[in-house]
C-alpha positions in Angstrom: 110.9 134.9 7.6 110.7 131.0 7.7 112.9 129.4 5.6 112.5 125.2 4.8 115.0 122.9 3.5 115.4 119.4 2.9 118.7 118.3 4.3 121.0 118.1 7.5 120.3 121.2 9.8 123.8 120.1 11.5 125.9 122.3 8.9 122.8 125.3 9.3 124.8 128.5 9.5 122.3 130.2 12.5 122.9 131.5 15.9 121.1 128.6 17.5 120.5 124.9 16.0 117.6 122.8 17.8 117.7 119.2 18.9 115.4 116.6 20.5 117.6 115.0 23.0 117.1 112.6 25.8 116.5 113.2 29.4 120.1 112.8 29.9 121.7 114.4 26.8 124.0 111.4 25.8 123.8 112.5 21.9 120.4 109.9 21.2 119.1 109.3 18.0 118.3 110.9 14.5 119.6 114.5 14.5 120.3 114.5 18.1 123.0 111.7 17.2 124.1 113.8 13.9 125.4 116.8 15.9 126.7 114.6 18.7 128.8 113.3 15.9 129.7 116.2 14.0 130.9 118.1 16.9 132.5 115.5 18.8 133.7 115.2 22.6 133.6 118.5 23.7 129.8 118.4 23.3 129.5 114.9 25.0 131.6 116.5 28.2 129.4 119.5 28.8 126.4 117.8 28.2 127.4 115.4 30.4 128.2 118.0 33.0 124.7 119.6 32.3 123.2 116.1 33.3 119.7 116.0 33.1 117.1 118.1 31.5 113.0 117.3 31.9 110.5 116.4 29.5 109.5 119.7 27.7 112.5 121.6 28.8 115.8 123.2 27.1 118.8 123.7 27.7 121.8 125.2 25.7 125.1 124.7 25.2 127.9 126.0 22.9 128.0 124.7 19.5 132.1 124.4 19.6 133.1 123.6 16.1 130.0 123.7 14.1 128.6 127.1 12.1 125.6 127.6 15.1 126.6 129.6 18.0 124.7 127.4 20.4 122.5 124.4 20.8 119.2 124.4 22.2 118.8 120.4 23.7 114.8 119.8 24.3 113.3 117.0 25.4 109.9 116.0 23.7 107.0 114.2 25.2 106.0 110.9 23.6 103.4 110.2 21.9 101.6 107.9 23.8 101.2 110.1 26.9 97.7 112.2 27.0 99.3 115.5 27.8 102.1 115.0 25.0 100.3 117.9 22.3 100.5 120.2 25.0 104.2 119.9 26.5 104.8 119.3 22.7 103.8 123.1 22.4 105.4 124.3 25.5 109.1 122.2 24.4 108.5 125.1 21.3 107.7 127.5 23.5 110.6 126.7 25.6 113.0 126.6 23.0 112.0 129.8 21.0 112.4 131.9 24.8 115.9 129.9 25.4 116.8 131.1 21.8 115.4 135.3 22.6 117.3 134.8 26.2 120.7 134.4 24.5 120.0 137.2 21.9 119.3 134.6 18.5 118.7 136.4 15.3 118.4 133.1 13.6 117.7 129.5 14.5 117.1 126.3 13.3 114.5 123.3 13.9 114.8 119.8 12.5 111.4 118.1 13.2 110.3 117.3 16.5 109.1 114.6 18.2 108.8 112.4 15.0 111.2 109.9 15.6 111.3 108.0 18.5 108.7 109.6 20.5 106.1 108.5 17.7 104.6 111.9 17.0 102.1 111.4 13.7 104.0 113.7 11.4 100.8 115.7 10.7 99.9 116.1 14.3 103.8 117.2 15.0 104.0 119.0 12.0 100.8 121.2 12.7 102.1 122.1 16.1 105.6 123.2 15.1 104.4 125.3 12.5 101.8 127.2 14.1 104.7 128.0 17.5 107.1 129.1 14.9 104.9 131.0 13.1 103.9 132.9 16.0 107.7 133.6 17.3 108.4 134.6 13.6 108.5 138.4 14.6 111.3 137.4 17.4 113.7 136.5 14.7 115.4 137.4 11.7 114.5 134.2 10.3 113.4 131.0 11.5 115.1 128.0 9.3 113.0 124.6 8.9 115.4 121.5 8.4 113.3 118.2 7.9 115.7 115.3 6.0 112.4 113.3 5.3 110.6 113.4 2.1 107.4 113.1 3.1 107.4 115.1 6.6 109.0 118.1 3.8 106.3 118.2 2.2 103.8 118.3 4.6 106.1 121.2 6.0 105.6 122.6 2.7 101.9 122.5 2.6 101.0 124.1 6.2 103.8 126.8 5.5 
């Protein structure tokens, strides 16, 4: 079952919590910089330790103090580049098998690639949907947390 709400995924009560993070995990922008805030140092020091991660890729880490069991760090493609629908796709598909791997019932996306890697929210939108509707059956439930207005609702329409 998908699930969509309109507000912070960084207080989501799921096994796993998703974030777009940079290459080198430093707790970057949007959401990635909301849960680098909320959970604080101990985050920073293993990600730190973790070091890199490539474009399309995942890695997790514990979630420390917040209600997630883990945190799944991806790194989207921009916009700009001519292969970015496709490792847009395979980030999801990277995610949702990092999220099976450590035995997730439950997580949660924020949108992906809509910030600063310039994704049209349609375009990012229509990817994200149809990769978590076909990992649905993986999962107890998939939870959608989008904070803008108008990306909800376009979340609201292809769901």
């Amino acid at each position: 079952m998908i699930h969509l709400y309109n507000e912070s995924i960084v207080r989501a009560d799921v096994d796993a919590i998703v974030t777009s993070a940079n290459e080198l995990l430093q707790g970057g922008l949007g959401v990635d910089f909301a849960i680098h805030c909320a959970e604080g140092e101990q985050l920073d020091v293993v990600c730190e330790a973790i070091g890199f991660c490539k474009t399309g890729h995942a890695v997790v880490t514990p979630a420390f103090h917040l209600k997630a069991k883990y945190i799944i760090h991806c790194v989207t493609p921009r916009y700009e580049f001519e292969d970015s629908l496709e490792t847009l796709r395979i980030t999801y598909r990277n995610v949702i098998s990092l999220a099976k791997a450590f035995g997730c019932k439950t997580v949660a996306f924020p949108s992906m690639g809509t910030g600063a890697h310039k994704f049209p929210i349609q375009i990012a939108t229509e990817i994200a949907v149809e990769e978590i509707k076909a990992a649905e059956s993986s999962f107890e439930s998939i939870h959608l947390y989008i904070t803008n207005d108008d990306m909800f609702e376009v979340y609201k329409t292809l769901l």
